[in-house]
MIDO-125214 format. One line per 2 residues: number of its first residue (from 1); for each residue y, x, z of N, C-alpha, C, O, CB. Coordinates in nm, 4 decimals. Glycine has a CB too. Layout:
N
NUM) Y X Z Y X Z Y X Z Y X Z Y X Z ~ ...
This chain:
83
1) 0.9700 0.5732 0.0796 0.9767 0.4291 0.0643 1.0933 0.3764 0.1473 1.0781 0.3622 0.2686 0.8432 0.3621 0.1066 ~ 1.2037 0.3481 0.0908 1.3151 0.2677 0.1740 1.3212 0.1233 0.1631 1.3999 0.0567 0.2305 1.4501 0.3102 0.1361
3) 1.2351 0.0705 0.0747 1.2069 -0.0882 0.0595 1.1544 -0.1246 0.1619 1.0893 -0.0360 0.2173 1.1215 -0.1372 -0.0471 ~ 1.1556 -0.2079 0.2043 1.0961 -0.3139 0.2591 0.9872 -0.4223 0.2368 1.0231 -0.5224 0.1748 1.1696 -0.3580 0.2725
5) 0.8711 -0.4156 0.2755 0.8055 -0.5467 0.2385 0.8671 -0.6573 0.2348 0.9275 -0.6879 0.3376 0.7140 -0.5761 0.3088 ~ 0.8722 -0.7505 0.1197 0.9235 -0.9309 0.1358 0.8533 -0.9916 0.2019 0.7404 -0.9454 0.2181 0.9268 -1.0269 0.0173
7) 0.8778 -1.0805 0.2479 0.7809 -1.2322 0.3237 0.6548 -1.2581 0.2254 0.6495 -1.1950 0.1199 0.8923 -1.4156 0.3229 ~ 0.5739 -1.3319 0.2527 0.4552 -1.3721 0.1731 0.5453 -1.4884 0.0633 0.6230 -1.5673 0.1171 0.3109 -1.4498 0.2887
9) 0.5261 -1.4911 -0.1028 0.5877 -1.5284 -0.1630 0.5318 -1.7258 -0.1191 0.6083 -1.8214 -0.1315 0.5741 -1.4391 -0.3038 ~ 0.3954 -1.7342 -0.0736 0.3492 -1.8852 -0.0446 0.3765 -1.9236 0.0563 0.4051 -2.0419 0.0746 0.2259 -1.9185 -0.0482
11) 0.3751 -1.8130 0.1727 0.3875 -1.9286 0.3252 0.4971 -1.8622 0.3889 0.5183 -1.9080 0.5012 0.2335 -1.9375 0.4559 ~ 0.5779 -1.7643 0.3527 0.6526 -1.6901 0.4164 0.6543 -1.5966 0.4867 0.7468 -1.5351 0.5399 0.6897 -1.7283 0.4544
13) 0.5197 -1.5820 0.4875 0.5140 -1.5053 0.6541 0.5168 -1.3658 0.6516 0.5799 -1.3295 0.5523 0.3728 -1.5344 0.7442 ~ 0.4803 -1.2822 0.7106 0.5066 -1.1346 0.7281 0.4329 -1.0661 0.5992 0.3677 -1.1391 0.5246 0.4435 -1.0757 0.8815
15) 0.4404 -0.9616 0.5795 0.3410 -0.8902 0.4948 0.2807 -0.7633 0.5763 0.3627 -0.7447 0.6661 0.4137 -0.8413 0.3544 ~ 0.1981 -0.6866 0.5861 0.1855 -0.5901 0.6282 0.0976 -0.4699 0.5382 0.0531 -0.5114 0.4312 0.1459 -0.6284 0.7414
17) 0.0808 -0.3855 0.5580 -0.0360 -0.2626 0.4781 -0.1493 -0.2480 0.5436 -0.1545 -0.1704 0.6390 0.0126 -0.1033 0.4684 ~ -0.2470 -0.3128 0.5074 -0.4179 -0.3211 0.5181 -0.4844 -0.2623 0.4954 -0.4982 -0.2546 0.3733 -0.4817 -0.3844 0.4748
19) -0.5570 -0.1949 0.5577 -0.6531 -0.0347 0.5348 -0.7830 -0.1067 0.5182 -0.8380 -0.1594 0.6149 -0.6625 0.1033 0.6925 ~ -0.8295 -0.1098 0.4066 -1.0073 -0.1876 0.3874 -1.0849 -0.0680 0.4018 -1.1943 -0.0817 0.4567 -1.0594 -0.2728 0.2097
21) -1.0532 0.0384 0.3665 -1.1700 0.1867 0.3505 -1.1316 0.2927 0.3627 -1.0535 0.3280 0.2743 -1.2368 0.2183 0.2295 ~ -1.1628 0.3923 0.4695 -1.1166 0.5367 0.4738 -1.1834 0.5806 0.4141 -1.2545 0.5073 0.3454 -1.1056 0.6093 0.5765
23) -1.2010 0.7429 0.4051 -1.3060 0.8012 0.3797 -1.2306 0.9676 0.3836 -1.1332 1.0030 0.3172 -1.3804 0.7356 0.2357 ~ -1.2997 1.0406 0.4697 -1.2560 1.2493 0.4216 -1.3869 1.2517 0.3455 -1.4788 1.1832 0.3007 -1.2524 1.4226 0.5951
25) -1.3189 1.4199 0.3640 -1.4581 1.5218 0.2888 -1.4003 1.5989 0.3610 -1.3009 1.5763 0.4300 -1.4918 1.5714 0.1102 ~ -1.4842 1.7358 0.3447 -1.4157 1.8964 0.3602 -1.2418 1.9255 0.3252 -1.1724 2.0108 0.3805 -1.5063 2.0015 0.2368
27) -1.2020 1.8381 0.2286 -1.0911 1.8902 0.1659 -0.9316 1.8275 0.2295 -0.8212 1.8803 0.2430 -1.1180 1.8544 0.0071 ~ -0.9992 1.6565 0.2652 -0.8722 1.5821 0.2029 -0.9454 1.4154 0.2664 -1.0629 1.3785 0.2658 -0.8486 1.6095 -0.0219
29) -0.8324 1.3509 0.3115 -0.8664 1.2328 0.3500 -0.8149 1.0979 0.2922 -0.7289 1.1193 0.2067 -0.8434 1.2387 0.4653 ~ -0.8279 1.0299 0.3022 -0.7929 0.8890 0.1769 -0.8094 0.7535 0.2374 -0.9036 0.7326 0.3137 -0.9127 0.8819 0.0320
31) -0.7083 0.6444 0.2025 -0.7069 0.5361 0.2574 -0.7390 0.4647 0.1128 -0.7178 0.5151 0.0025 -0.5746 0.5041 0.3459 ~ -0.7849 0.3588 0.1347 -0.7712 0.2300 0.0130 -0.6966 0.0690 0.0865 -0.7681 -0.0015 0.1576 -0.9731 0.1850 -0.0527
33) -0.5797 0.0374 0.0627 -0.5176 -0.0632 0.1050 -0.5049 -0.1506 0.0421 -0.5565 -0.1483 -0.0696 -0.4309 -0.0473 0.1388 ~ -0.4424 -0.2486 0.0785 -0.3886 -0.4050 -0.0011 -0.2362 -0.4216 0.0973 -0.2182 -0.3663 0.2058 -0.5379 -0.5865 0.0342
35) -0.1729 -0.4795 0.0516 -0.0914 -0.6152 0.1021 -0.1228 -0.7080 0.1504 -0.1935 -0.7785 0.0785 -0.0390 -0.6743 0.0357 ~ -0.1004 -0.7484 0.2551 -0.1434 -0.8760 0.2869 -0.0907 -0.9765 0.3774 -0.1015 -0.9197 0.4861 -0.2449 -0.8616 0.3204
37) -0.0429 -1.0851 0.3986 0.0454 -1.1166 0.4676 -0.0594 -1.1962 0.6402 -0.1690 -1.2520 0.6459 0.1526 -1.2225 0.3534 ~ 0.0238 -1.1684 0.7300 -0.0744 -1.1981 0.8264 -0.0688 -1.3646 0.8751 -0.1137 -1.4181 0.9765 -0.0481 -1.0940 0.9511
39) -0.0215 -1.4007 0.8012 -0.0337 -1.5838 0.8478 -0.0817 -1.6258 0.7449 -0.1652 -1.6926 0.8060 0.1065 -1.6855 0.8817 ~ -0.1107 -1.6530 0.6134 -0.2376 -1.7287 0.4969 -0.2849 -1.6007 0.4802 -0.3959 -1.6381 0.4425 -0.1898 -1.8211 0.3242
41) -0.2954 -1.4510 0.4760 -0.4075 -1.3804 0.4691 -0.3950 -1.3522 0.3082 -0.4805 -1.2793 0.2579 -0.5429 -1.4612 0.5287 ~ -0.3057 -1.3996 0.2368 -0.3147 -1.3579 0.0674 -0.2865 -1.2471 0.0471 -0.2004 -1.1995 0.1212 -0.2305 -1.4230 -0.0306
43) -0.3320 -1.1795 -0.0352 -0.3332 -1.0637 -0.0387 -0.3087 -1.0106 -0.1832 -0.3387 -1.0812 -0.2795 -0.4435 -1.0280 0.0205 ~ -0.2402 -0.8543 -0.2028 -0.2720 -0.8043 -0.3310 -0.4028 -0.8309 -0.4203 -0.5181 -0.8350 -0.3773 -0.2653 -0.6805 -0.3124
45) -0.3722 -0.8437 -0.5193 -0.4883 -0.8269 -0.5966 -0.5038 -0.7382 -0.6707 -0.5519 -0.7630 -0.7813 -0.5131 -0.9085 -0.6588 ~ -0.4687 -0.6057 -0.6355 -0.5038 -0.4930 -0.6559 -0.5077 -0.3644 -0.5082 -0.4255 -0.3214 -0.4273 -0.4093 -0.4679 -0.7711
47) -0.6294 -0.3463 -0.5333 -0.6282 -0.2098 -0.4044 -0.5824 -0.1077 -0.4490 -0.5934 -0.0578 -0.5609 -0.7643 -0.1527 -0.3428 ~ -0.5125 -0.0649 -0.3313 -0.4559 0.0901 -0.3825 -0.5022 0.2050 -0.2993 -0.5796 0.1952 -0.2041 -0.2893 0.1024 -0.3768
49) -0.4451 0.3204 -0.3460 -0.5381 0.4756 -0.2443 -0.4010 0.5238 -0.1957 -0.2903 0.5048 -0.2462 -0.6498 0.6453 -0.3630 ~ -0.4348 0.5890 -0.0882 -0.3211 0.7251 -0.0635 -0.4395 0.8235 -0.0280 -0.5254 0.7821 0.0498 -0.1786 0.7087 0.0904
51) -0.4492 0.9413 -0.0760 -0.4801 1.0374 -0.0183 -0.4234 1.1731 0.0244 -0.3307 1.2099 -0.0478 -0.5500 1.0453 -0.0648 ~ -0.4514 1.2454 0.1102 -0.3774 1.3463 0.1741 -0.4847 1.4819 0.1840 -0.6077 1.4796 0.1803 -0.3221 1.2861 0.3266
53) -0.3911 1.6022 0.1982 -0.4691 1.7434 0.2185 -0.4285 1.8084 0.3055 -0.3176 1.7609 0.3300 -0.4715 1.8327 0.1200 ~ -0.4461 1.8863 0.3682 -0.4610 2.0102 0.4664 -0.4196 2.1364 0.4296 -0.4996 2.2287 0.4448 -0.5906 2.0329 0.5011
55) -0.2823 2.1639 0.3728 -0.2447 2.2625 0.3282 -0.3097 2.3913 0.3785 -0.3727 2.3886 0.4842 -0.1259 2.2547 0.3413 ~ -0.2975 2.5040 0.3079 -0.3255 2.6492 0.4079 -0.2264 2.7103 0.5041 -0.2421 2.8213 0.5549 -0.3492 2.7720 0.3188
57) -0.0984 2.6114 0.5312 -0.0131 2.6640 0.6407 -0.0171 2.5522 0.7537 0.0640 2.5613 0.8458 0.1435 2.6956 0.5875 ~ -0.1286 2.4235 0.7499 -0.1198 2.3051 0.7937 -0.0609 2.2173 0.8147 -0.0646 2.1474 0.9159 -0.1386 2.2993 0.8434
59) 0.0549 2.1973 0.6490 0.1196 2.0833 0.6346 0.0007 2.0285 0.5442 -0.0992 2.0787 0.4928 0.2760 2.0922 0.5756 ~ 0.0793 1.8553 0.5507 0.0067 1.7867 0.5416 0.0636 1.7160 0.3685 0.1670 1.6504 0.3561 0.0001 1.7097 0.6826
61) -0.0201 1.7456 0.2660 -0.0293 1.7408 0.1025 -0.0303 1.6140 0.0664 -0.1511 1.5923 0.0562 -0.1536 1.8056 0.0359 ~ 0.0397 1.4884 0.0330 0.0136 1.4021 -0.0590 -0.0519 1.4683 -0.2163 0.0110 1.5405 -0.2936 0.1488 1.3285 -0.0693
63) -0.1941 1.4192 -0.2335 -0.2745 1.4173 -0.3382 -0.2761 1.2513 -0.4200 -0.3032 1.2439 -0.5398 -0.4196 1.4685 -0.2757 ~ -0.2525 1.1602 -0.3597 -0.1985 1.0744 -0.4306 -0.1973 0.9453 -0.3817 -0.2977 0.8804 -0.3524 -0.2463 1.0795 -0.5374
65) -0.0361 0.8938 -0.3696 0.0045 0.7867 -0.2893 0.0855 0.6535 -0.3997 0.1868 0.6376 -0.4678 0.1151 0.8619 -0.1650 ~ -0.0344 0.5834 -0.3601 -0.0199 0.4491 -0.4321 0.1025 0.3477 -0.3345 0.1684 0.2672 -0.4004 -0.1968 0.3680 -0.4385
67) 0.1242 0.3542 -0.2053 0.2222 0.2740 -0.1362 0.3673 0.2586 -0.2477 0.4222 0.1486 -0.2412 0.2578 0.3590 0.0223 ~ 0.3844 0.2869 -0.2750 0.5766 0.2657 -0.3498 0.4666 0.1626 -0.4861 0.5111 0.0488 -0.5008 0.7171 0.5101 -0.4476
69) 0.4095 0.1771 -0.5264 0.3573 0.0806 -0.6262 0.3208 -0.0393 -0.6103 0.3403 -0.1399 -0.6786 0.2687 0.1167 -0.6754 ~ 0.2574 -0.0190 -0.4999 0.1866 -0.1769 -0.3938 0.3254 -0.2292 -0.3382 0.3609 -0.3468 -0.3461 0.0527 -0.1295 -0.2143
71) 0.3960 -0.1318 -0.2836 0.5463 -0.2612 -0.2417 0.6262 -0.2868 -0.3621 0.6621 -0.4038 -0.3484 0.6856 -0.1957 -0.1150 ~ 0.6689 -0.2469 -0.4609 0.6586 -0.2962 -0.5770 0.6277 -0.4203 -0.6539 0.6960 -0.5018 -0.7160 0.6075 -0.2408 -0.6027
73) 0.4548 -0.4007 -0.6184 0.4044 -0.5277 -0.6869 0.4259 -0.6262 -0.6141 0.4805 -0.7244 -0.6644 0.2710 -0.5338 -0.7204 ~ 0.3904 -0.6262 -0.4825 0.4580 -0.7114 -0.3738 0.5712 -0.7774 -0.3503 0.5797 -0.8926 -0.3077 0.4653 -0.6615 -0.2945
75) 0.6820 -0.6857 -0.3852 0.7826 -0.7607 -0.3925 0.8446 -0.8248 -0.5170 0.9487 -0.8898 -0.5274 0.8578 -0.6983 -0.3399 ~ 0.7311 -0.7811 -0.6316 0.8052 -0.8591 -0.7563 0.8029 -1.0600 -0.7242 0.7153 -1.1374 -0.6858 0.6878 -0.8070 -0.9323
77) 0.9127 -1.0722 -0.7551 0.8980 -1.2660 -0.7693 0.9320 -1.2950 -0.9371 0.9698 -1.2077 -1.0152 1.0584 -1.3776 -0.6457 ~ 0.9125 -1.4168 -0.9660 0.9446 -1.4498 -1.0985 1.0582 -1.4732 -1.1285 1.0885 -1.5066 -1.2431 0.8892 -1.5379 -1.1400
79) 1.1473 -1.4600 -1.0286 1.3192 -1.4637 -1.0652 1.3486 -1.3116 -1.0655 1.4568 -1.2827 -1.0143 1.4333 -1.5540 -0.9331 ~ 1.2823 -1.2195 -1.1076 1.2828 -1.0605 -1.0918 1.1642 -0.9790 -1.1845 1.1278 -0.8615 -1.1893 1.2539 -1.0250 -0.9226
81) 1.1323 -1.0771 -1.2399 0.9815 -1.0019 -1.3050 1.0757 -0.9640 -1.4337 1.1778 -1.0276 -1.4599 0.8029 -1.1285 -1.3470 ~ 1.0352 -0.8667 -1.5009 1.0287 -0.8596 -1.6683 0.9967 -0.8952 -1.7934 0.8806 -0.8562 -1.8058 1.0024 -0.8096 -1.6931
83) 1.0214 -0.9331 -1.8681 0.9732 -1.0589 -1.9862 0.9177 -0.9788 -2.0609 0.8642 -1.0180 -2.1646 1.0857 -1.1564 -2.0760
């Protein structure tokens, strides 16, 4: 990810990546996030996952990372959207 979060598109303010739910197992561990900006609190309206694994040499496996999609949606504005 070399993007950058934008400002909050309503109040300006920061954005940051919001962890609502972890969760492991035996295998593999997993976040569920949002966007959200920390001065009005608006947020994605879609949650996203990253999850990760425990290779057998103990690197560490993206199994599946939603972040580049969530800054994405985040940073789309309507002078940039697609018709």
């Amino acid at each position: 990810m070399n993007e950058k979060l934008k400002p909050c598109p309503f109040c300006g303010g920061k954005a940051k990546f919001r962890t609502i739910l972890n969760y492991s197992s035996h295998s593999n561990v997993g976040f569920d996030f949002v966007i959200e900006c920390v001065k009005c609190k608006t947020s994605s309206p879609k949650t996203y996952t990253i999850r990760f694994e425990l290779g057998n040499n103990g690197e560490i496996k993206p199994i599946l990372d939603g972040r580049e999609i969530a800054l994405q949606g985040w940073n789309r504005r309507a002078e940039n959207a697609k018709v």
